[in-house]
N, C-alpha and C positions, 0 to 999 in steps of 0.2 A: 165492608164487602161480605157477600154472603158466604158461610164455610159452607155451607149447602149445595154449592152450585155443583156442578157435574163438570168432569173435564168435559163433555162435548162445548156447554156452553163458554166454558171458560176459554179455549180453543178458538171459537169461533169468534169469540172478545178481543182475543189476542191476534188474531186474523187479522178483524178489521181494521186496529189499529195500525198492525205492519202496513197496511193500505192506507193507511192516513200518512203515514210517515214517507211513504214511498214518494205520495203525491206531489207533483210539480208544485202545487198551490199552497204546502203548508209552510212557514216558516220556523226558523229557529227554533222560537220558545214553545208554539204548540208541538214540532216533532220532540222536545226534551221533556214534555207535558205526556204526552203518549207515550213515549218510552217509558216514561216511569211508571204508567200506566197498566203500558201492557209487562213489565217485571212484575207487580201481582199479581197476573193470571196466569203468566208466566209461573210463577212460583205454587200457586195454586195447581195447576197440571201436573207440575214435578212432584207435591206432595199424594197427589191423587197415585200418581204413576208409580211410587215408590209404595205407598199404599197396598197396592195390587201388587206390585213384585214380592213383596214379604208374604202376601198372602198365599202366593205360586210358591215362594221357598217352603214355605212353611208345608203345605200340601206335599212339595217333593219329598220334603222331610220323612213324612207317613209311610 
């Protein structure tokens, strides 16, 4: 996975999937395939997002 990516894209990763999973049509093992899925962009936004808050503390700091 790219460290690169941007929360917008990673976000919108993690969107689509929720939507996969929601869907009447997927079953079991691909909503457990997407899940797991979408916890690395999941996890990637949280990294982004904590990212930017240190950087906000940090500024408050000054």
């Amino acid at each position: 996975m790219n460290e690169k990516m941007s929360f917008e894209e990673a976000l919108k990763k993690l969107n689509k999937l929720a939507e996969k999973i929601k869907s009447s049509n997927t079953n079991l093992e691909e909503s457990i395939a997407y899940y797991e899925e979408g916890m690395k962009y999941y996890n990637i936004c949280n990294e982004i997002l904590s990212q930017a808050n240190q950087k906000i503390e940090t500024f408050d700091a000054d």
